[in-house]
TIRO-2110 file (N, C-alpha, C; in Angstrom, 1 decimal):
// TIRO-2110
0.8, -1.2, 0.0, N, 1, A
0.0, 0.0, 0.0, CA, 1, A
0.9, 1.2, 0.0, C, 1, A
0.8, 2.2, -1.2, N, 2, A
1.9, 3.3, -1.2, CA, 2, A
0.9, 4.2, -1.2, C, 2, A
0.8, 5.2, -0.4, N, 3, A
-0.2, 6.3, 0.0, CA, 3, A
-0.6, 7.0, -1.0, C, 3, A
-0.3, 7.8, -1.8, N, 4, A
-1.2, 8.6, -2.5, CA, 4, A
-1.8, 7.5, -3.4, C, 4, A
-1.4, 6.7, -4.0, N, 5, A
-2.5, 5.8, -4.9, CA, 5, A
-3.6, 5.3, -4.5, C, 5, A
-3.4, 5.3, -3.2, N, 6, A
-5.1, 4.5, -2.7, CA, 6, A
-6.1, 6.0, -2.4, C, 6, A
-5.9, 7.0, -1.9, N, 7, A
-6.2, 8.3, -1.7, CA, 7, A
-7.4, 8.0, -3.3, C, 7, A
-8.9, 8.8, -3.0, N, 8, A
-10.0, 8.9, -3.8, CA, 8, A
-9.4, 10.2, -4.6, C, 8, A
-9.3, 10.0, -6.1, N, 9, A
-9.4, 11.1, -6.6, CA, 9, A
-9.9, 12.7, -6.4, C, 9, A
-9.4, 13.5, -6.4, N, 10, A
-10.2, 14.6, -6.1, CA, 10, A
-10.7, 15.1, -7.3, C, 10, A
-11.9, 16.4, -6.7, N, 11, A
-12.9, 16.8, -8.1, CA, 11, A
-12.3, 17.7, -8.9, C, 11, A
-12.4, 17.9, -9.7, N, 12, A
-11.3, 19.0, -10.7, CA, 12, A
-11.3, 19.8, -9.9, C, 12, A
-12.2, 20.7, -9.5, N, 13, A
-12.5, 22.3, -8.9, CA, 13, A
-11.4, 22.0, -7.2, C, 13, A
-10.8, 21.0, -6.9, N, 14, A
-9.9, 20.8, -5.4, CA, 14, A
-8.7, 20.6, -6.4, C, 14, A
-8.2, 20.1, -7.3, N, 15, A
-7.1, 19.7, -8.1, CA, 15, A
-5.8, 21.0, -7.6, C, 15, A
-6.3, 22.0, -8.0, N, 16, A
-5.4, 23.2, -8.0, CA, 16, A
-5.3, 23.9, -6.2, C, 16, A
-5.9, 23.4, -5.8, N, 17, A
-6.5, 24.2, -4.8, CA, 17, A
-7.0, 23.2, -3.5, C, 17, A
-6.7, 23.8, -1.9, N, 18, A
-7.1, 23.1, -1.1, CA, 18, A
-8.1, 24.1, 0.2, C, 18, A
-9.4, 24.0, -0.5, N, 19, A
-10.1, 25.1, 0.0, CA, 19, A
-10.5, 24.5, 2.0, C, 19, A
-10.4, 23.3, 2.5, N, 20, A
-10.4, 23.4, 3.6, CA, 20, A
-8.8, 24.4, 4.2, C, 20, A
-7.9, 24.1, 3.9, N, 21, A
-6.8, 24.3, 4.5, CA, 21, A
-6.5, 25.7, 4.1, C, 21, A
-6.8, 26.2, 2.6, N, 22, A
-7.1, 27.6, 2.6, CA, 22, A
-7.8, 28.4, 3.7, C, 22, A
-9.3, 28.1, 4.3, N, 23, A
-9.7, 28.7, 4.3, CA, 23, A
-9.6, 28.6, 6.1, C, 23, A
-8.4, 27.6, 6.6, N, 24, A
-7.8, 27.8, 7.5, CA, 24, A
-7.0, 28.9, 7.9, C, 24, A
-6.0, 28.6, 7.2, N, 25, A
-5.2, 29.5, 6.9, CA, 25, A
-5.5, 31.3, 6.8, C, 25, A
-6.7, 31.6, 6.1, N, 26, A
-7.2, 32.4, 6.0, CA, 26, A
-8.0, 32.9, 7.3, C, 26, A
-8.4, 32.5, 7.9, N, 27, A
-9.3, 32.1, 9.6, CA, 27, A
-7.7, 32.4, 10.6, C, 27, A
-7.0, 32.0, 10.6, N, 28, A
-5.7, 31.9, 11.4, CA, 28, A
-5.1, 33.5, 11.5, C, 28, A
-5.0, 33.9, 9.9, N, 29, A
-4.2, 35.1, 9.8, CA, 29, A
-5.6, 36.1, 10.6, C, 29, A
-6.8, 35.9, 10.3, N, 30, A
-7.4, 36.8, 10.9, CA, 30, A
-7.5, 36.9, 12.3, C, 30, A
-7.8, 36.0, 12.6, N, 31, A
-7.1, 36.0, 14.3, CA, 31, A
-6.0, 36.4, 15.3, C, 31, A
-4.7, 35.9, 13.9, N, 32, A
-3.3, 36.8, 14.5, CA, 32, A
-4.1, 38.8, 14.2, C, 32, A
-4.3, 38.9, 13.2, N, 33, A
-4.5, 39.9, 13.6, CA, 33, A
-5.5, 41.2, 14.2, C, 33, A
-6.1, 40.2, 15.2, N, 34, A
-7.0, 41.2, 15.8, CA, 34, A
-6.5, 41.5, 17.3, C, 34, A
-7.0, 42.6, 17.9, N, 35, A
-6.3, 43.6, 18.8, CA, 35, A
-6.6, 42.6, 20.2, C, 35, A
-5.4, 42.9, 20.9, N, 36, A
-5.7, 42.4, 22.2, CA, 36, A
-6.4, 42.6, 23.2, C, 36, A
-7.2, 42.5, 23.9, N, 37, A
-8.5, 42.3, 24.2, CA, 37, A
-7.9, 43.7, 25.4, C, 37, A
-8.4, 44.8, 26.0, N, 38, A
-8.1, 45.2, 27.0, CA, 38, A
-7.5, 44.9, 28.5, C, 38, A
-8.6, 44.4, 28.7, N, 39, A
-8.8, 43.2, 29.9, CA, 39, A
-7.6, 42.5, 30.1, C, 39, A
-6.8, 41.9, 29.1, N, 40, A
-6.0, 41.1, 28.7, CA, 40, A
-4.5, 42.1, 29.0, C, 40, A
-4.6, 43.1, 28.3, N, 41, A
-3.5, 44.0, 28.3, CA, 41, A
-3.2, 44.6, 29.6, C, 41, A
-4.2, 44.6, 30.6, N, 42, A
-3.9, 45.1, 32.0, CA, 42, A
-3.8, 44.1, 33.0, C, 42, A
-4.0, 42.8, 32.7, N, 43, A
-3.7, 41.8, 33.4, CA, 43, A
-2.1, 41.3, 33.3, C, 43, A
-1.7, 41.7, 31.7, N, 44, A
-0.4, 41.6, 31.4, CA, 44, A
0.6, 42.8, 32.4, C, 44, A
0.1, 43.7, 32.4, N, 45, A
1.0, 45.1, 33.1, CA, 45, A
0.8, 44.5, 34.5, C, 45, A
-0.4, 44.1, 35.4, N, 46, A
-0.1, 44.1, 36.4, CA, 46, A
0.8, 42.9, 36.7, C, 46, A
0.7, 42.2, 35.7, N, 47, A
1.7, 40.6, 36.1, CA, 47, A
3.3, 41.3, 36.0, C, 47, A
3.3, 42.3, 35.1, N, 48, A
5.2, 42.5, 34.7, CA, 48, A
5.2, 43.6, 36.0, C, 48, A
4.6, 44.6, 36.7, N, 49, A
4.3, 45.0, 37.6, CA, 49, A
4.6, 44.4, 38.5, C, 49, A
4.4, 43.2, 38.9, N, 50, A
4.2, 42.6, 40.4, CA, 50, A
5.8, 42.0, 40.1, C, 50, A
6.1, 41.3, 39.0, N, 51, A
7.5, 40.8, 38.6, CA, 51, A
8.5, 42.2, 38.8, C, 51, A
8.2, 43.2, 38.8, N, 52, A
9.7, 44.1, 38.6, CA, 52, A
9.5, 44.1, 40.3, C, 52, A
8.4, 44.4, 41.1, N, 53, A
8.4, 44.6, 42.7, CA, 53, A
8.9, 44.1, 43.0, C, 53, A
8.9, 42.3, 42.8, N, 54, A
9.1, 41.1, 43.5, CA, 54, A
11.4, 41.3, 42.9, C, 54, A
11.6, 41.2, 42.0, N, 55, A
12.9, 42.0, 41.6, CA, 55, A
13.6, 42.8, 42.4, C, 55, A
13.3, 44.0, 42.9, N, 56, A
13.6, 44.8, 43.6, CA, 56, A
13.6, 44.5, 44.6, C, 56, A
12.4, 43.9, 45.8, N, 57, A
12.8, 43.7, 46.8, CA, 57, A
13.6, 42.6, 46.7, C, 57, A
14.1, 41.7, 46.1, N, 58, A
15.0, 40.7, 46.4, CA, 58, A
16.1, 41.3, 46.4, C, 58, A
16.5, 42.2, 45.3, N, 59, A
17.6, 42.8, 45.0, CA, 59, A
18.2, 43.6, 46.3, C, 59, A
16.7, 44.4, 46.9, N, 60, A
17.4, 45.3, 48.1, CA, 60, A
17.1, 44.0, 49.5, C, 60, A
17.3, 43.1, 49.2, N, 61, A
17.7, 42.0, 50.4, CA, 61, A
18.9, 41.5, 50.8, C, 61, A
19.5, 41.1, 48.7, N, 62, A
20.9, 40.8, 49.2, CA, 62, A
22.1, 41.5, 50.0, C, 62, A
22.8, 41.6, 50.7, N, 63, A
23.6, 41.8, 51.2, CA, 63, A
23.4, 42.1, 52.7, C, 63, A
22.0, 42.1, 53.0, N, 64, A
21.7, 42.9, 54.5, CA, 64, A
21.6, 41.4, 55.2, C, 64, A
22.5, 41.8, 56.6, N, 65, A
22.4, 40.9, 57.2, CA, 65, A
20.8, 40.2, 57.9, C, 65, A
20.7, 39.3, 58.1, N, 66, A
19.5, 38.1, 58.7, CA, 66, A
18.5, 39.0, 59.6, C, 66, A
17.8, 39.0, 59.5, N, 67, A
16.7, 40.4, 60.5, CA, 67, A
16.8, 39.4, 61.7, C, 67, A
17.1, 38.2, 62.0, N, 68, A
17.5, 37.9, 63.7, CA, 68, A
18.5, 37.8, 64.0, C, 68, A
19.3, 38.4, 63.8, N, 69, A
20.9, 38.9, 64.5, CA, 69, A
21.7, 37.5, 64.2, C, 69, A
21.1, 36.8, 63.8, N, 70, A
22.5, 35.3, 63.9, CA, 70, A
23.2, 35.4, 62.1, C, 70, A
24.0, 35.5, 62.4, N, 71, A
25.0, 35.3, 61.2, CA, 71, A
26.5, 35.3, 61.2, C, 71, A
END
């Protein structure tokens, strides 16, 4: 069994053309380009937000000695 030989003929009008996968493809790009939802865009800022705080305070931790005196 060698694959395309057993595969049903297609109809002339699909020969040239593969209108499911086109019309994928076509569906796909329209979705990359539609705008990011608001909602979405400020959930992003508060998440890089809370990452740069969480940064900083670690940053201003290193070097200070142990808040219970043993070190």
């Amino acid at each position: 069994m060698s694959g395309k030989k057993d595969l049903p003929e297609l109809p002339p009008e699909w020969r040239d053309k593969t209108p499911i996968g086109d019309a994928l493809r076509a569906r796909y790009r329209e979705v990359l380009n539609e705008p990011v939802p608001e909602k979405l865009k400020q959930l992003i800022e508060a998440l890089k937000e809370k990452e740069r705080q969480e940064a900083e305070d670690a940053d201003s931790e290193v070097g200070k000695p142990p808040e219970d005196g043993s070190e």
